[in-house]
C-alpha positions in Angstrom: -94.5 -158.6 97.0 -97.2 -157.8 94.3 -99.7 -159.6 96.6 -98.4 -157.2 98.9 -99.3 -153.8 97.2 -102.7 -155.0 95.5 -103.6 -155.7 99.0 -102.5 -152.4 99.8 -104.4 -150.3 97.2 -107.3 -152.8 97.9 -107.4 -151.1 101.5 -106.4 -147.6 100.5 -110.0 -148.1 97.4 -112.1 -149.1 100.3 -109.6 -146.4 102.8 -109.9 -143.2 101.0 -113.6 -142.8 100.5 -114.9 -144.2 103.9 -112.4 -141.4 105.4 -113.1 -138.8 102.4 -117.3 -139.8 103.3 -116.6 -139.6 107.1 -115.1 -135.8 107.0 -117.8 -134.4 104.7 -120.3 -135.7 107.3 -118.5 -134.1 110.1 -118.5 -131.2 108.6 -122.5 -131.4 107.4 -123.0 -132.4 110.9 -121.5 -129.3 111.9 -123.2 -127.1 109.2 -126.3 -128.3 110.7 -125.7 -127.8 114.2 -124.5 -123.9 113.9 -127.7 -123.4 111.7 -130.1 -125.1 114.6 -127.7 -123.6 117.6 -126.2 -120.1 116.1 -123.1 -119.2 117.9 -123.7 -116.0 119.3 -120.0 -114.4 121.2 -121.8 -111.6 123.2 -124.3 -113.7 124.9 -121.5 -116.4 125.7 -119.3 -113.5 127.3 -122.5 -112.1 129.7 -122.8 -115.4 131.0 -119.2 -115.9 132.1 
């Protein structure tokens, strides 16, 4: 059983940062895209 967890917190060490990493880069990458593409509602409502 004590194999068991240290495997387990082994995975959730290597787990929790690669997901924790993975979210703040989403949201950089999202950061990045509004400031390159601005999202501008009236324009997007002529169109349609």
């Amino acid at each position: 059983m004590k194999e068991n967890v240290a495997q387990a917190l082994e995975l959730m060490g290597i787990g929790l940062p690669t997901m924790f990493g993975v979210i703040v880069l989403f949201i950089l990458l999202c950061k990045a895209l509004t400031a390159a593409f601005p999202y501008k509602p009236e324009e997007e409502t002529k169109d349609n």
